[in-house]
LUMSE-315038 format. One record per residue: x, y, z of N, C-alpha, C, CB in turn; residue number from 1. Coordinates in steps of 0.2 Angstrom, whole numbers, padded with zeros to 4 digits. Each point is the difference from the previous one (the first is absolute). Last residue first. Glycine has a CB too. Layout:
<recs>
<rec n_x="X" n_y="Y" n_z="Z" ca_x="X" ca_y="Y" ca_z="Z" c_x="X" c_y="Y" c_z="Z" cb_x="X" cb_y="Y" cb_z="Z" nr="NUM"/>
...
</recs>
This chain:
<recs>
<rec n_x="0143" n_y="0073" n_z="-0328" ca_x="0007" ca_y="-0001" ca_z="-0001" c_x="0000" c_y="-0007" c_z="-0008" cb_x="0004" cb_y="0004" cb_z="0017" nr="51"/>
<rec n_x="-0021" n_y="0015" n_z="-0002" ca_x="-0002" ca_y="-0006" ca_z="-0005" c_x="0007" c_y="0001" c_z="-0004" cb_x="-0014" cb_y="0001" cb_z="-0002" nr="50"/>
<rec n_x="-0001" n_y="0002" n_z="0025" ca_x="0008" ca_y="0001" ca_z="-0005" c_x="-0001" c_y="-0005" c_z="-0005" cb_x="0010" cb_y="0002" cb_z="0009" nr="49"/>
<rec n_x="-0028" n_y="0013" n_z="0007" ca_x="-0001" ca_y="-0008" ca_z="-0006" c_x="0012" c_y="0002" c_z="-0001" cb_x="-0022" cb_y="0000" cb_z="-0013" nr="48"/>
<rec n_x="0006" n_y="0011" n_z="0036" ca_x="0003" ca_y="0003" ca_z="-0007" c_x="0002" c_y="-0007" c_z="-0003" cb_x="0004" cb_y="0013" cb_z="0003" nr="47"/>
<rec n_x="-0025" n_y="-0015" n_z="0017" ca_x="0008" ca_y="0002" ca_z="0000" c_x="0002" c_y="-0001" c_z="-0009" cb_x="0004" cb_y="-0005" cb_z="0015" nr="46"/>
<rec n_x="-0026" n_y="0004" n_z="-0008" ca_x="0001" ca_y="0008" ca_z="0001" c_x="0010" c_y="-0001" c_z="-0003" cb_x="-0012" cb_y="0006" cb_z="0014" nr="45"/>
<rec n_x="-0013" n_y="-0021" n_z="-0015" ca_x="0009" ca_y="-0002" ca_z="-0001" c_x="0002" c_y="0008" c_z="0000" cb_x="0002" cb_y="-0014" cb_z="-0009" nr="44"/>
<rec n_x="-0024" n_y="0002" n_z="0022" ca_x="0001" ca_y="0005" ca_z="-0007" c_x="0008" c_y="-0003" c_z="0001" cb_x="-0009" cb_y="0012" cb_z="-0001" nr="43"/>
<rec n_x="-0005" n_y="-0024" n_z="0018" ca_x="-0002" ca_y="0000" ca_z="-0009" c_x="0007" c_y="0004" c_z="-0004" cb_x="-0017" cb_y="0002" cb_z="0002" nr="42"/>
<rec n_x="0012" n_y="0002" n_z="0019" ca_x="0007" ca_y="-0009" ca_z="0001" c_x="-0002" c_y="0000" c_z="-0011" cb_x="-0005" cb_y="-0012" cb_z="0019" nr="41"/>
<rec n_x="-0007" n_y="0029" n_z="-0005" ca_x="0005" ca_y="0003" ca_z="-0004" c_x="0004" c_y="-0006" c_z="-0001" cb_x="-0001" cb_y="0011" cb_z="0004" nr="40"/>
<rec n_x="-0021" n_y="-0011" n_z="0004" ca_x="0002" ca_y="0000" ca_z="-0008" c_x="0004" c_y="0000" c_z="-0001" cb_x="-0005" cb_y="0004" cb_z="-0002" nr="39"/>
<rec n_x="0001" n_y="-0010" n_z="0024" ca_x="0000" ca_y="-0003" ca_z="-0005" c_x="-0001" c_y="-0001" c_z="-0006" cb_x="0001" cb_y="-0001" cb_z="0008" nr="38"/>
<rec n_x="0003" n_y="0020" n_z="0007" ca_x="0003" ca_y="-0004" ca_z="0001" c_x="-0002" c_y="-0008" c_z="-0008" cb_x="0000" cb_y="0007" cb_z="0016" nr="37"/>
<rec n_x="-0016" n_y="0012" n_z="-0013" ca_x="0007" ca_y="0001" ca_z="-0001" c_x="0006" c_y="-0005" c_z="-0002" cb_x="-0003" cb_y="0008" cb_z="0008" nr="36"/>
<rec n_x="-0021" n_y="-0012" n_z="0001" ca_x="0003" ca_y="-0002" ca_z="-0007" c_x="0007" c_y="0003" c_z="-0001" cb_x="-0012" cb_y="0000" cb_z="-0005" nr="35"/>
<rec n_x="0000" n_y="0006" n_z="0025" ca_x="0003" ca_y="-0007" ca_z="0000" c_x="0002" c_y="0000" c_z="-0006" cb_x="-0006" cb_y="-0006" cb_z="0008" nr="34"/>
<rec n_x="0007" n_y="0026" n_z="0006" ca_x="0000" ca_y="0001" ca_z="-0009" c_x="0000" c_y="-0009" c_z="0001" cb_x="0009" cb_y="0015" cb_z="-0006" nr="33"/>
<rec n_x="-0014" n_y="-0003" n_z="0027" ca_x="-0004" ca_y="0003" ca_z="-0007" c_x="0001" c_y="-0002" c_z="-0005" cb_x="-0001" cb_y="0008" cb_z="0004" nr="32"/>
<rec n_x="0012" n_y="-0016" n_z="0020" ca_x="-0007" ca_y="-0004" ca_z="-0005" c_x="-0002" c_y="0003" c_z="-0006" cb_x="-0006" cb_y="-0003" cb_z="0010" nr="31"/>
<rec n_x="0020" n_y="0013" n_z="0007" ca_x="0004" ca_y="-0007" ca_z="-0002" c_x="-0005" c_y="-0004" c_z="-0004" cb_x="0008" cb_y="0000" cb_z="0011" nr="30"/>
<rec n_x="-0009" n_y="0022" n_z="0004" ca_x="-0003" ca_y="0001" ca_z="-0009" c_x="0006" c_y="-0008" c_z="-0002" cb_x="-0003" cb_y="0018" cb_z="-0005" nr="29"/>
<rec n_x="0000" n_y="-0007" n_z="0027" ca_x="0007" ca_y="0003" ca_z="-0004" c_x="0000" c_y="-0002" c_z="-0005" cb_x="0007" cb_y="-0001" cb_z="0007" nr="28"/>
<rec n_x="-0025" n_y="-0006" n_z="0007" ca_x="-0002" ca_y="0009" ca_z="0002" c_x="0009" c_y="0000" c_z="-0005" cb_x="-0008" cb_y="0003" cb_z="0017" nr="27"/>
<rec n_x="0001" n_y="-0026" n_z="-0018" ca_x="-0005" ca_y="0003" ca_z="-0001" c_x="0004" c_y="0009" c_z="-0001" cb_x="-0010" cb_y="-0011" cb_z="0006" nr="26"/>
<rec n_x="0022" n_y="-0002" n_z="0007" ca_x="0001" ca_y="0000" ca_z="-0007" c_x="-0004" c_y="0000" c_z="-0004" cb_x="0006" cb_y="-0004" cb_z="0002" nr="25"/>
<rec n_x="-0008" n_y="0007" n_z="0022" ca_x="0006" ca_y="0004" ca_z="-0001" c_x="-0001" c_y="0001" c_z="-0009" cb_x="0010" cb_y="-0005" cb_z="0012" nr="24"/>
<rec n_x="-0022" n_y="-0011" n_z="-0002" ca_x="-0005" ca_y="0010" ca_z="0000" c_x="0004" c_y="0000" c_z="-0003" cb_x="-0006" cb_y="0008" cb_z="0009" nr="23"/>
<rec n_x="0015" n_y="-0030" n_z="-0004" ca_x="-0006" ca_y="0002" ca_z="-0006" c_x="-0002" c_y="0005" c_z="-0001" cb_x="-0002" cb_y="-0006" cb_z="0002" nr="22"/>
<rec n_x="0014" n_y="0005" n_z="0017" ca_x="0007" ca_y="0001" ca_z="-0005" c_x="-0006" c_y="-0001" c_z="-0008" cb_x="0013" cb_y="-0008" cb_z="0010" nr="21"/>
<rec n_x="-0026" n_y="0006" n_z="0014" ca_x="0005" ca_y="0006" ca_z="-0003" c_x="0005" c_y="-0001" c_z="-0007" cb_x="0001" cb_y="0003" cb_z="0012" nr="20"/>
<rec n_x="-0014" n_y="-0021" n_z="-0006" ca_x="-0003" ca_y="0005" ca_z="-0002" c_x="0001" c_y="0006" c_z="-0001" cb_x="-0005" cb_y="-0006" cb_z="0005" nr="19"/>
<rec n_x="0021" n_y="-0010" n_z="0005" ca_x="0000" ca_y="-0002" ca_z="-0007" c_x="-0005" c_y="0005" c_z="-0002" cb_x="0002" cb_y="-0013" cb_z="0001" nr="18"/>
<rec n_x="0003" n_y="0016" n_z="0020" ca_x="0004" ca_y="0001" ca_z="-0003" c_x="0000" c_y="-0002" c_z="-0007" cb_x="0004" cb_y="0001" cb_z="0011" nr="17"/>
<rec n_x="-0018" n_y="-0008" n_z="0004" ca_x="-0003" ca_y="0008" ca_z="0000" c_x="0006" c_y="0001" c_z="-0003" cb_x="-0009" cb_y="0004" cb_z="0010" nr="16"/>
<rec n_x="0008" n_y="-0026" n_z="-0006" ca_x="-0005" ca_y="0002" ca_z="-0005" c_x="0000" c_y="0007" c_z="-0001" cb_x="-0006" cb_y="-0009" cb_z="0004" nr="15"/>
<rec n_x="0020" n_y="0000" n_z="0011" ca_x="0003" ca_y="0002" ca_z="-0008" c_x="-0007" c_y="0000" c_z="-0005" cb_x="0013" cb_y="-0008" cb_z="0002" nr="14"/>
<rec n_x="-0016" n_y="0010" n_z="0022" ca_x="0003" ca_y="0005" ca_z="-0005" c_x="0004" c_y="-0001" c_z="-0002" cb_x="-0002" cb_y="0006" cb_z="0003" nr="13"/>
<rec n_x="-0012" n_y="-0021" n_z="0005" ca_x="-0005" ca_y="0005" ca_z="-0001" c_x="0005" c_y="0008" c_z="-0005" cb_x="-0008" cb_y="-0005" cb_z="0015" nr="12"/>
<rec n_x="0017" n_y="-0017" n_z="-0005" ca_x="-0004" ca_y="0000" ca_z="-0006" c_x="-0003" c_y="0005" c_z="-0001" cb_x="-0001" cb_y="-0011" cb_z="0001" nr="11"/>
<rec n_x="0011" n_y="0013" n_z="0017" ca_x="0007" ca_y="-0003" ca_z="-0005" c_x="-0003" c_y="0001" c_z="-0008" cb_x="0005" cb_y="-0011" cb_z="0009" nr="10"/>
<rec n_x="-0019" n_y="0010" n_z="0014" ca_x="0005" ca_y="0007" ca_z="-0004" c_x="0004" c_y="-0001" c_z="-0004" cb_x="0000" cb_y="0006" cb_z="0009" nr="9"/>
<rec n_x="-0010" n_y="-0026" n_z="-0003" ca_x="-0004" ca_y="0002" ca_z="-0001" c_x="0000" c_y="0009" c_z="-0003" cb_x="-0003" cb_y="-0011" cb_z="0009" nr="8"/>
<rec n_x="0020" n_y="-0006" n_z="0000" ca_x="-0001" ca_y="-0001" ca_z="-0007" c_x="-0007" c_y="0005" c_z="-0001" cb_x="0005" cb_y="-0014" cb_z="-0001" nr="7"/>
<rec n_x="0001" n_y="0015" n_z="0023" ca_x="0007" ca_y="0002" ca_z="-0004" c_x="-0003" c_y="-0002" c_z="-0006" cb_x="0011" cb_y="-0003" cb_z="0009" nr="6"/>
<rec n_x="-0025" n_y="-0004" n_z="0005" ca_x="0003" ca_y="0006" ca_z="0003" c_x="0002" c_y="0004" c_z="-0004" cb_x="0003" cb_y="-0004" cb_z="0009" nr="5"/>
<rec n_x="-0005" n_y="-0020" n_z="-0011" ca_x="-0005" ca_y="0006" ca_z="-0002" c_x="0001" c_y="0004" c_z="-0001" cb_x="-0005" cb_y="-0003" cb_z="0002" nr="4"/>
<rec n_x="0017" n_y="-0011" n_z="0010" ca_x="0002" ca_y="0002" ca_z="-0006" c_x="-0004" c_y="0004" c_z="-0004" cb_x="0005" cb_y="-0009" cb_z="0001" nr="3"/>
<rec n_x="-0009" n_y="0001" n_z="0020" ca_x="0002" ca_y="0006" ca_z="-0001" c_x="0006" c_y="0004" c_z="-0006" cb_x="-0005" cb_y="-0003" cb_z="0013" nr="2"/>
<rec n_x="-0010" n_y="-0019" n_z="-0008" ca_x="-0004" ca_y="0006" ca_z="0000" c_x="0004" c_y="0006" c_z="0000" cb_x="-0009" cb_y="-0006" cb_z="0006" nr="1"/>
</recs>
């Protein structure tokens, strides 16, 4: 029983440290561009040698 004690606040705030760090990255815009990313694997930007 008095592990409880101890796992019970343990658990409560990495929950409340995971829900924080989620806002954090919502509120610093880490979601707005999803296609970005996996358009840009598509294009060929780097310069052709053509030896």
């Amino acid at each position: 029983m008095n592990m409880l004690t101890i796992l019970i606040p343990v658990a409560l705030g990495l929950g409340a440290l995971g829900l924080g760090a989620f806002l954090w990255s919502l509120s610093s815009g880490q979601y707005e561009d999803l296609d970005g990313a996996a358009n840009r694997i598509l294009l060929d930007d780097s310069p052709k040698d053509n030896k």
